[in-house]
Each structure stands twice: as C-alpha cells, then as structure tokens.
C-alpha positions as CSV (number, residue, x, y, z in Angstrom):
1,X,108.4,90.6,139.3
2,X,109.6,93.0,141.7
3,X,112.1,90.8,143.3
4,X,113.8,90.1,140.1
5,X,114.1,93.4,139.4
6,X,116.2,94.4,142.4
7,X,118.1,91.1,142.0
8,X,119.4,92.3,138.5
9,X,119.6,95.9,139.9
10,X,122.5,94.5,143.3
11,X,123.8,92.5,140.3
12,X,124.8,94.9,137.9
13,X,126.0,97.6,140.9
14,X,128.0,95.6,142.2
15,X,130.1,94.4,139.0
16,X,130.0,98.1,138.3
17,X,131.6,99.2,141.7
18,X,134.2,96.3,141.1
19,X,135.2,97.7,138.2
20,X,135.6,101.2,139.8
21,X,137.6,99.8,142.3
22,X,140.2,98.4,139.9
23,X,140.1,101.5,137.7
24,X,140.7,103.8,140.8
25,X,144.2,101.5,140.9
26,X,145.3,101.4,137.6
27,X,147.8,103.9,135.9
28,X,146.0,107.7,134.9
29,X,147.4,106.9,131.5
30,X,144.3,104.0,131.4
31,X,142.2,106.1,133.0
32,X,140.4,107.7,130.0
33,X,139.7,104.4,128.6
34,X,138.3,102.9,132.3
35,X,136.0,106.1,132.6
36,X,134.6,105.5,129.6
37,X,134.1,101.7,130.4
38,X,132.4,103.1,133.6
39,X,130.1,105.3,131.6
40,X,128.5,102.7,129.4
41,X,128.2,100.9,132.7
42,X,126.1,103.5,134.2
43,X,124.2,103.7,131.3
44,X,123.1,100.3,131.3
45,X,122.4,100.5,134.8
46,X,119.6,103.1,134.4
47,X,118.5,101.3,131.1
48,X,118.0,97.9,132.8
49,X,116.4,100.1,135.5
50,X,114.3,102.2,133.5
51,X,113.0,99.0,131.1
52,X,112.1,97.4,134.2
53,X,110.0,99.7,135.8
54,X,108.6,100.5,132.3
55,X,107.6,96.8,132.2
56,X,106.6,96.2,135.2
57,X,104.0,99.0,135.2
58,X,102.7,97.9,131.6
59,X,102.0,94.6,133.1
60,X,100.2,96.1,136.6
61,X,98.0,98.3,133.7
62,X,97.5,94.8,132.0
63,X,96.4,92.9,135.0
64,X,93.9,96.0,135.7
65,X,92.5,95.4,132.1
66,X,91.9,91.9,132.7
67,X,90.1,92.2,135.7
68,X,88.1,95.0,134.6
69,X,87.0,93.2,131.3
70,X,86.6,89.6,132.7
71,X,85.5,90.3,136.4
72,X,82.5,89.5,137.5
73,X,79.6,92.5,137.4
74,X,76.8,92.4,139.5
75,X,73.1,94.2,138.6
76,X,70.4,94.6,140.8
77,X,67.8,92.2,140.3
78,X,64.6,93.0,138.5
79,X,61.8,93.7,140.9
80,X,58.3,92.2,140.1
81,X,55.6,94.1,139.5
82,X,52.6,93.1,142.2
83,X,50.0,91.7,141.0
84,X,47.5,94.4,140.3
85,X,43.7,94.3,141.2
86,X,43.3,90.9,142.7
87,X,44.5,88.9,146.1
88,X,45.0,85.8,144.4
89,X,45.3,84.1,141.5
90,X,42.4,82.3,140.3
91,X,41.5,78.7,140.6
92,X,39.4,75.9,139.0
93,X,38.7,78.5,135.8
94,X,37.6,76.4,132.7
95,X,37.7,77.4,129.2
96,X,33.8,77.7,127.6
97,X,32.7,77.2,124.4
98,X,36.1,76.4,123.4
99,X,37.3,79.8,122.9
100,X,36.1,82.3,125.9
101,X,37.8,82.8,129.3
102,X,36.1,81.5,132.2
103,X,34.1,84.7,133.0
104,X,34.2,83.6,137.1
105,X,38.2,83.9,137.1
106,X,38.6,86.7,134.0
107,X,36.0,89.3,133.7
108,X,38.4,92.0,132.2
109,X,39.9,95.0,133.6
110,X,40.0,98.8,132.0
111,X,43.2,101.0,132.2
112,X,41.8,103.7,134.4
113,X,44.2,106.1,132.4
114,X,42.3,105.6,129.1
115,X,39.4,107.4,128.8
116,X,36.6,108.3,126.1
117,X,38.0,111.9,126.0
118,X,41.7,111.3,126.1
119,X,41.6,108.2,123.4
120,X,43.1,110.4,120.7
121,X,46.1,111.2,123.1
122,X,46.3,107.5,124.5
123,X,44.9,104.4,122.1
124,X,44.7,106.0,119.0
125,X,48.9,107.2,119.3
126,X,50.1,105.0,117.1
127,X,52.7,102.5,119.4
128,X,50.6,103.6,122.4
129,X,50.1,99.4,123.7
130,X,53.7,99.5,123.5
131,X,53.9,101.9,126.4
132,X,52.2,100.0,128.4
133,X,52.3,96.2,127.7
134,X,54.3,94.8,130.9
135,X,57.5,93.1,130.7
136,X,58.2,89.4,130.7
137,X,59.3,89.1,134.6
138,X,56.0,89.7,135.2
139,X,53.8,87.8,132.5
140,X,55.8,84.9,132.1
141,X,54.7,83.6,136.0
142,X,51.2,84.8,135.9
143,X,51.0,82.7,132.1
144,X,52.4,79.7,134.0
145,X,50.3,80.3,137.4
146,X,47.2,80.7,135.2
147,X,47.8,78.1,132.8
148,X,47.6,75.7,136.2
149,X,44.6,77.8,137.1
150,X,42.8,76.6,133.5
151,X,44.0,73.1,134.0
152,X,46.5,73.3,131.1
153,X,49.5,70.9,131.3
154,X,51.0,71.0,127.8
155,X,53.1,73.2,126.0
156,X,53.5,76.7,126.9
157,X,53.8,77.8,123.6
158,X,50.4,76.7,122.5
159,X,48.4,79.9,124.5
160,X,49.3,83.4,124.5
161,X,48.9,85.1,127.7
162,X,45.7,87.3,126.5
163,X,44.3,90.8,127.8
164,X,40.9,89.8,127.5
165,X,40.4,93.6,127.5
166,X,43.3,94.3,124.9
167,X,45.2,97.0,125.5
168,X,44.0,98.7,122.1
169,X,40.6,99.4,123.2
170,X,41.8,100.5,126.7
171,X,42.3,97.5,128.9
172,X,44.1,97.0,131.9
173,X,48.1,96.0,131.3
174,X,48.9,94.0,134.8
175,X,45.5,93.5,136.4
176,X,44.9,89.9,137.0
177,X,41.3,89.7,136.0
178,X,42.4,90.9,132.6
179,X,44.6,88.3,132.2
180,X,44.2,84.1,131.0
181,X,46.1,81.6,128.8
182,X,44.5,81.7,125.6
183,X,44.9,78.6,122.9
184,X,46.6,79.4,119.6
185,X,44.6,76.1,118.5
186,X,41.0,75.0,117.5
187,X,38.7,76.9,115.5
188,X,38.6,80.1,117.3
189,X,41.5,80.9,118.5
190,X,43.6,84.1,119.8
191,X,44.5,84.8,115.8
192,X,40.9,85.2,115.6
193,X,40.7,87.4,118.9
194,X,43.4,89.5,117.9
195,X,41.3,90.6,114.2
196,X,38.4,91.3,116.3
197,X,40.7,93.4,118.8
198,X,42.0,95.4,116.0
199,X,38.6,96.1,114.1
200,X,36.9,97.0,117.8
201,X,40.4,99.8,118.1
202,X,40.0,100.8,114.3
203,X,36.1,101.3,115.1
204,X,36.6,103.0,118.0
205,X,39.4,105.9,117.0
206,X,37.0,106.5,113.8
207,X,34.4,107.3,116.2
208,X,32.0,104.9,115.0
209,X,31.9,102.8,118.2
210,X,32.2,104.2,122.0
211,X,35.0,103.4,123.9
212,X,32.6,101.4,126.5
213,X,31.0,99.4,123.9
214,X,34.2,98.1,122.5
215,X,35.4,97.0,125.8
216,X,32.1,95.5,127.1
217,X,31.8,93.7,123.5
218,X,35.4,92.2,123.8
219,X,34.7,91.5,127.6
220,X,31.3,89.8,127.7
221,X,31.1,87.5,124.7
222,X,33.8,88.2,122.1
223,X,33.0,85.0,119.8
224,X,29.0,86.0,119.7
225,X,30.2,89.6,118.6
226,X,32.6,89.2,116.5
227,X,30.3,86.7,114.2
228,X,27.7,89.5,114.6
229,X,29.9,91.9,113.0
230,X,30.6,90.3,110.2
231,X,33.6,88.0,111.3
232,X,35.8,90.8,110.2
C-alpha cells in the first residue's frame, strides 16, 4: 500500500511541475487563468495525499483489530489439586452388598475445618457444600482411576463419584478415602444415599443428632442405618 501511494504521489508532481513549466512561458495575459489551473492542482495533490494516508492508517487500525480479535490467546493451564490424604489410589476394591463402598479402599474422610462447634457457621450456611465441592479437573480422573479400582468397565455415567462422608454432614472434599464410584442402578442406589445424606444434615443442624454420629452412621453402614431410621 505504501508503494502505491508514492507512485501516485511522483505521478501527480510531476504533471503538476510540467504544467508550471509551460505556464512560467506563456503570455502574463494567461497567467491568471494558468495560476488558477495550478491551484486546483495543488489542491488535489494534498487531497490524494491526505486520503491516502487517511486510508492507509484505517486499514493498519483494521489489521490491528483482526489480530487482536482472532489471534490466538493463550491461559495458563489448570493445575491439579494433589490427591489429598492418601499415596495411592486404591486397588482390587469391590462393591458389598450391592450398594456400600469397599470399606478396605473407602473408609471416609472428615473435613478437619468442620467441627461440632462451628456447624452453624460451616454445614448448616445454606450453599456451604458449594464452597467446597472440588472442581472437575480433579474428580473427573479420580472417578475414572477409581472406577478401574472397583472393576467397573461400562459407562461413566452410570456412578456418581460419591463422598462417602458427604460434604453436608462434614466430610472431607478431595481426600481419596472419601471418595468411590457409586452406581445410579439397582435397588439402593446413590438417589437413595443422597435422601439419607440430607436427613442425617437436616438432623444434625436441628441438633437432634451429633455431628460424629452422622458421619460414623453414613461411614460405617449407611444401608443398615438408613432402614433403621425409617428409610426416610
């Protein structure tokens, strides 16, 4: 673009300097007229000139709009969290009585931050689990590391990566032992674990149940207590 610019530019000053050549020999009774003729010439020589550089820079901002809204941006990459409270991922675990964790590979984990005598500022704030659930970079590869651990080779859909501890009543977020693959199918399923989880949290901010029991009644054998409360 630049080049033609100046092309046009030598082009134009140099018709205009031959035609102030001739007019410097004509007659001063043609003069007038050839002055004028010269004028309009110089006027379209800073026109062209002006229009030009006008254009030229609207196109440079143009070409810094493109790239600015079609280049390439780069974000750091999400770091994982560790895996918290175990070395290892567990191996050989097995499902029992078709609904509870293998208690060998998931015994359950307690956020040390919730405590009997904070629950009113922790578990019982509405939107507290929230706070705390961990994102997907990290659960999504522990569900599929510990869905090989529990020999499950189908869909990933068909278990929810489960607290066993939920995080309701106080359980740990990202320590391994609190995690496993639970089944969204047979007769006891997470659907049911979930109602149980949410009558153990209402149960425990009404004070009616202590923060311990909850969580060693989810932990140990939730299918035995939940039918002992009623199925609720």
């Amino acid at each position: 673009m630049s080049s033609r610019i100046n092309t046009k530019y030598l082009l134009t000053v140099t018709i205009a300097s031959i035609i102030i050549t001739i007019v410097a020999s004509v007659p001063s009774s043609i003069k007038a007229h050839a002055f004028s003729l010269q004028s309009a010439f110089n006027k379209l020589i800073n026109g062209l000139f002006h229009k030009s550089q006008t254009k030229t820079q609207h196109e440079k901002n143009t070409d810094n709009n493109s790239t600015s809204s079609t280049g390439a941006q780069s974000f750091p990459a999400a770091q994982p969290i560790p895996l918290a409270g175990s070395a290892s991922i567990p191996s050989n675990c097995h499902i029992v009585n078709g609904a509870l964790p293998d208690p060998k590979c998931t015994l359950g984990a307690t956020n040390p931050s919730v405590t009997q005598d904070d629950i009113k500022n922790t578990i019982c704030v509405p939107g507290f689990s929230k706070t705390v659930r961990p994102p997907v970079s990290y659960t999504t590869p522990l569900k599929i590391r510990l869905m090989q651990s529990y020999g499950f080779t189908d869909s990933r859909s068909n278990y929810e990566l489960d607290h066993l501890i939920s995080l309701e009543i106080g359980g740990n977020p990202t320590d391994v032992k609190n995690l496993w693959p639970e089944p969204g199918y047979g007769q006891y399923n997470f659907h049911i674990k979930d109602r149980f989880e949410n009558y153990l949290h209402n149960a425990v901010c009404s004070g009616s149940v202590s923060l311990s029991q909850a969580q060693r009644e989810i932990a140990t054998d939730w299918l035995t207590n939940w039918k002992n409360a009623g199925q609720p």
